[in-house]
N, C-alpha and C positions, 0 to 999 in steps of 0.2 A: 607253285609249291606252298603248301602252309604248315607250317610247325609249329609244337605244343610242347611248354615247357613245363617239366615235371618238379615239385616242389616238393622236398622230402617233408615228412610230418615232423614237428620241431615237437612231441611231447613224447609217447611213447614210442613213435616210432612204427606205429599201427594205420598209419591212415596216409595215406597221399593225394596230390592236387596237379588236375591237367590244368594248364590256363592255356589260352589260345596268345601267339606271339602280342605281344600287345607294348606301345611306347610305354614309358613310364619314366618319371622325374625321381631327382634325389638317387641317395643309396641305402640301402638294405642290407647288409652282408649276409642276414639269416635266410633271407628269403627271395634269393634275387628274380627278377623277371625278363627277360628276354625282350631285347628292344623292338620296337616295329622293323619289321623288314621291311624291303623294298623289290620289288623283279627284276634287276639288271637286265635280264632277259629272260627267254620264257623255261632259259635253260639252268637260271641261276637264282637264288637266293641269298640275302644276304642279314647277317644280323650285326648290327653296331655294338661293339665291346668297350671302346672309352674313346672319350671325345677328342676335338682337337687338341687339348691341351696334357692328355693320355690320363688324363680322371675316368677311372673305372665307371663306365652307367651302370643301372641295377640288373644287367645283363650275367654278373661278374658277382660272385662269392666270393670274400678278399678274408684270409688268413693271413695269421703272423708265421713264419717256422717256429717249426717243433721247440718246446723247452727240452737243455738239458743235450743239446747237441754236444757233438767232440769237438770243434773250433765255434763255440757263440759269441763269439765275437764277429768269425768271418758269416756270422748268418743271423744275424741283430736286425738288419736290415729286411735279410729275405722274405719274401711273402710270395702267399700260393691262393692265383685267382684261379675258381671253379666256373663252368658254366651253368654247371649242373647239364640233366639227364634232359636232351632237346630230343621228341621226336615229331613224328610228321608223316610227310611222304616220299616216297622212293627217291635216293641219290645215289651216285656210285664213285663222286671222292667229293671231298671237302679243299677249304683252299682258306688260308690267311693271306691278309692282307693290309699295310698301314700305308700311313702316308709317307709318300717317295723322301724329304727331306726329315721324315722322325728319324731324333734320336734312339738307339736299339741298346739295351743294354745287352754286352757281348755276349754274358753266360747266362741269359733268355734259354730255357728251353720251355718246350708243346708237349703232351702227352695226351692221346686220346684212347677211347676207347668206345666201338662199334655196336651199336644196337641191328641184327639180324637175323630173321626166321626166329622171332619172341624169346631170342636172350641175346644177355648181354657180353662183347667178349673180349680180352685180356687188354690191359693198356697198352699203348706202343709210342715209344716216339717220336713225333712228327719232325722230320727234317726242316729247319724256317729257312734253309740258305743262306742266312746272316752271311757263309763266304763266299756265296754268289754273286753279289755285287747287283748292280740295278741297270739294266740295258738303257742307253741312251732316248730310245723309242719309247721307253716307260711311263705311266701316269702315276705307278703307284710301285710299295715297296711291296714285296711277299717270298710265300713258302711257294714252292712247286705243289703242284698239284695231288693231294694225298688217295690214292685209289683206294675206294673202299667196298668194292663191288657191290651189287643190289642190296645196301641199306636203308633203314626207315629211321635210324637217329644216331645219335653220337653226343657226347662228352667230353668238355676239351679242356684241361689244364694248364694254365702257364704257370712256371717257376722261375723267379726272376731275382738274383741275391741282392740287386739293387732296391728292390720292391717298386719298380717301376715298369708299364707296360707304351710301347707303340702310341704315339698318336692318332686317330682314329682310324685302331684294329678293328678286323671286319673278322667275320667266319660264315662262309659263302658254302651254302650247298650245290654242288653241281650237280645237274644231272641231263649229260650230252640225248639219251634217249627220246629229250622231248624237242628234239630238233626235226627237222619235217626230212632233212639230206640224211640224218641216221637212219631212219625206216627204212628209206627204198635203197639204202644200202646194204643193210644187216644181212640181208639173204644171197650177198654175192661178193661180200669182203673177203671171205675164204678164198676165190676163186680168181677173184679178177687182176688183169694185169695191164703194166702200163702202155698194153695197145688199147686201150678198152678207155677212152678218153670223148669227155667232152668238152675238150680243149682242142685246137687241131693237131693232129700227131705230127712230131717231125722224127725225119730218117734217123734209126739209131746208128749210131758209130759200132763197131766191129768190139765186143767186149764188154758188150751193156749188159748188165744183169735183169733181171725181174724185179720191177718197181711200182708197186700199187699207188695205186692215186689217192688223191685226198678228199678224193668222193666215197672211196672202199673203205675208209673210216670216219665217215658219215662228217666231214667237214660241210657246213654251213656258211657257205661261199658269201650270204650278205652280211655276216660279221665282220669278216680282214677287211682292210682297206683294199679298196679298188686298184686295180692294174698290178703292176709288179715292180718290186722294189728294185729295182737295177743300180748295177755298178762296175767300174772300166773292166776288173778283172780277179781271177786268183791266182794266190800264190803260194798258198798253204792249208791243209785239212786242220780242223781241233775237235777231237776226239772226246766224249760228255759220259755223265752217266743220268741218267733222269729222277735215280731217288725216289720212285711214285709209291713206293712203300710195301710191292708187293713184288719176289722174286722168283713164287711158282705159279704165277699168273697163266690161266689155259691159251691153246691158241684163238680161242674163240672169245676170248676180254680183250683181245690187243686192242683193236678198235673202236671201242670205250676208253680202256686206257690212253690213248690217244688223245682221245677225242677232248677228254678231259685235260690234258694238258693246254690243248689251244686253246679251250673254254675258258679256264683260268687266267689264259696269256694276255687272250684278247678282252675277256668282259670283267675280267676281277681287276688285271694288274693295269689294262691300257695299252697293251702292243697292238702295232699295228696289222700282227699275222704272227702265224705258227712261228716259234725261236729258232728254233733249228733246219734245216736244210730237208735233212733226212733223220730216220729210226731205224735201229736193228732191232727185232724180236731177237728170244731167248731160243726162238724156232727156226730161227736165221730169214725171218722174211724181211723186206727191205722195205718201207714206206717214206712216200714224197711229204714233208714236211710244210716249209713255206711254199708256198706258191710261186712257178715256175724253175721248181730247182735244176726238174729232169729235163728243160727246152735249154738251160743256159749251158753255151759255152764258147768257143773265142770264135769271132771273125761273123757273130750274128746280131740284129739287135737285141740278143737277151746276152752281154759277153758274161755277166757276174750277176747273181742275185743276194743283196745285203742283205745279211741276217740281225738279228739280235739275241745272239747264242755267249757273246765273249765281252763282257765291258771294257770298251775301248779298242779292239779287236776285230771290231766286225768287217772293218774295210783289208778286203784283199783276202778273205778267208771265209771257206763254208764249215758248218757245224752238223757233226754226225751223231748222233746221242743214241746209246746202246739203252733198250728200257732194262731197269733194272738198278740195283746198288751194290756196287764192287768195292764197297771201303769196310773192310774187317770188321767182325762184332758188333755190326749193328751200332758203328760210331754216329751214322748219318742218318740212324732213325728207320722205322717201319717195322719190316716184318725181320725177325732174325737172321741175322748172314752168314753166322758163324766166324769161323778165324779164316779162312779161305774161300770165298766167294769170286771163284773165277766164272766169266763167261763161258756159257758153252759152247762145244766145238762149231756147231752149226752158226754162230754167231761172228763168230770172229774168222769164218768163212765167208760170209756173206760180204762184213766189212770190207775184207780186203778186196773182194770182185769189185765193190762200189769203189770204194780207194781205188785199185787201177782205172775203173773207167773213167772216172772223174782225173785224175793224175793223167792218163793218155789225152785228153780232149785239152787241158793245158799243159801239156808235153811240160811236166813235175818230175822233178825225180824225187824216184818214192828214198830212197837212203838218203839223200842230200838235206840242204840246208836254206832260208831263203834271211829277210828282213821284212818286219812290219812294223810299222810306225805305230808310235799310242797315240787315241785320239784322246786321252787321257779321262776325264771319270770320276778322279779318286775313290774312295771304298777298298774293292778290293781289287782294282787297277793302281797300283804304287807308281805306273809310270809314269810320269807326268807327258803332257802334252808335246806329241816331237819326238820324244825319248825312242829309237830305234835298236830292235831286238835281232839277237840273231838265233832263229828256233828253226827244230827239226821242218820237212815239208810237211808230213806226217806230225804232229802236236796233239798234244793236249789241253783241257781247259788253264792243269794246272801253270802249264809253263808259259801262259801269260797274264794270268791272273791269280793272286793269293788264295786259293781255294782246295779240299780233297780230290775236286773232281776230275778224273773219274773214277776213282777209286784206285785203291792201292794195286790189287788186283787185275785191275783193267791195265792201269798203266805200266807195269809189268811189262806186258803181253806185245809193250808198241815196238819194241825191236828187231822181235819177230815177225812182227806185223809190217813192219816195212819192207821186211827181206820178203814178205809175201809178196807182197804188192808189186816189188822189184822184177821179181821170177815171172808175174803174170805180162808184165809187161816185156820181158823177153831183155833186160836192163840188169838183171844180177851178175 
């Protein structure tokens, strides 16, 4: 991918300037340039925003805040870096990214805005997951993956009251399409289901749902690390929201939107495969997340597959992530949510089929209660190392880790949601 950053005309305001991405020394604020990228892959691009030390490069237009604010005092400080207007060619989300031990200042926010079909359109945004916390498997600190369906540029904001930004912040274009596994997948992801494997199929247990494979959304099997992450066992579900910025996504984006997420996981942040287990669509379809979610279960050699969905959390427990954003108002950024942003019905259908089959296969009780140990983290794991919980079987991100997710909305819904679960299993 090459991208071209536009340079607004600094006199009347009449003329503008493409440059091709190009390194550049020093800082500019008037006129900044867009650093050399590099191809992480042939799926990603990336452009460096400020070095290790989080000194803006000339990537980065640096204002002061506004004079004449209502508290200048509490905004003496702030400042607002511009990318300016980057375009290029085709991506379908963008992703930030700094280094795993930078300091963040808390009330950091992103706000971008989409170049598509020759305009340009509203700002939004960007969720960083500041209370996501950094998964153990990590290389690198970041945002979840921002969906921005078939884009050719974008504009990205940070506002930061500290006037300080990430140690070297990245802004990574993705675009899963140019993976060779999306092609020969794109004309049967609609369709395909988890008999349709080339993997070896094992016998489903009595209760199994329909579960697409992570071919059906065009996963590029020589990125994750090799073989399967194994581990003794589970003893608990944690329940996500994925935040990818968009909540009337068609059925026919899911797997891009996906795809996009492990893109980010695996070649921006440094995991070693998809974070999560499994996905719900908003259309109630169910998709295999990390690899080998739908082969594990007790008394085989695949008994547990570690994720890194929970910091600190990941031993003894698999992660569900519903795509979408269920925290009211558009607290967490993207496209608007309004004040009630429930799941829909097909969705939290689905859930629960997955929930029991997974719950029957480790004979869970879906109303009960279990304990997990912190393998501690800090961030936004408070528990230190040891520290033993006592959480629903059925969980959330939140209730082990300091974070919204999965939204207000969502997490509502889990108490019904276990009585679901319960009744399927013949256990209420």
């Amino acid at each position: 991918m090459q991208f071209r950053k536009t340079i607004p005309a600094i006199a009347l305001g009449v003329v503008s300037l493409t440059v091709p991405i190009a390194a550049s020394a020093g800082t500019d604020s008037s006129s900044p340039a867009i650093e050399a990228t590099t191809a992480d892959s042939s799926q990603v691009e990336s452009a460096t925003l400020t070095d290790n030390n989080g000194k803006p490069s000339r990537s980065l237009s640096v204002k002061a805040a506004p004079k004449g604010a209502a508290n200048e005092a509490a905004t003496r400080s702030e400042k607002v870096f511009s990318t300016g207007e980057v375009t290029g060619e085709e991506f379908s989300s963008i992703g930030l990214s700094w280094k795993k031990e930078s300091a963040v200042d808390s009330g950091l926010t992103a706000e971008t805005r989409i170049h598509r079909d020759g305009a340009w359109g509203p700002w939004q945004n960007v969720p960083l997951g500041l209370d996501d916390g950094v998964a153990e498997e990590a290389k690198r600190a970041g945002a979840p993956a921002f969906y921005t369906d078939d884009a050719d540029g974008a504009e990205v904001r940070f506002i930061s009251p500290k006037g300080s930004l990430p140690q070297d912040l990245k802004l990574s274009f993705i675009d899963p399409a140019k993976s060779p596994a999306t092609s020969s997948s794109s004309s049967t992801s609609s369709s395909s289901s988890s008999s349709s494997s080339d993997r070896e199929p094992r016998t489903a247990q009595a209760g199994q749902p329909d579960v697409k494979l992570r071919k059906d959304w065009g996963a590029d099997e020589s990125l994750a690390d090799p073989g399967y992450k194994t581990q003794p066992s589970i003893k608990a579900a944690l329940v996500h929201h994925t935040v990818t910025g968009n909540n009337s996504y068609t059925q026919e984006q899911v797997p891009q939107i996906i795809n996009g997420i492990y893109i980010q996981h695996i070649t921006v942040l440094g995991y070693g495969d998809f974070p999560y287990h499994f996905v719900v669509d908003r259309f109630g379809g169910i998709w295999e997340g990390r690899k080998g979610s739908i082969e594990m279960r007790p008394g085989t050699e695949i008994p547990g597959i570690l994720g890194g969905h929970a910091s600190g959390f990941n031993t003894n427990t698999f992660g569900v992530a519903m795509l979408g954003n269920f925290e009211p108002n558009n607290s967490e950024g993207g496209e608007d949510t309004g004040p009630d942003p429930k799941p829909a019905e097909a969705m939290t259908t689905s859930l629960a089929d997955l929930l029991a089959w997974k719950a029957g296969q480790y004979e869970l009780a879906p109303e009960g209660s279990t304990q997990l140990v912190s393998a501690g983290g800090g961030g936004t794991n408070p528990h230190p190392t040891g520290t033993v919980l006592d959480v629903p079987v059925i969980s959330a991100h939140k209730d082990v880790n300091v974070t919204a997710c999965p939204g207000a909305k969502l997490y509502e819904t889990l108490p019904d949601l276990r009585k679901q679960v319960a009744d399927r299993l013949g256990s209420a």
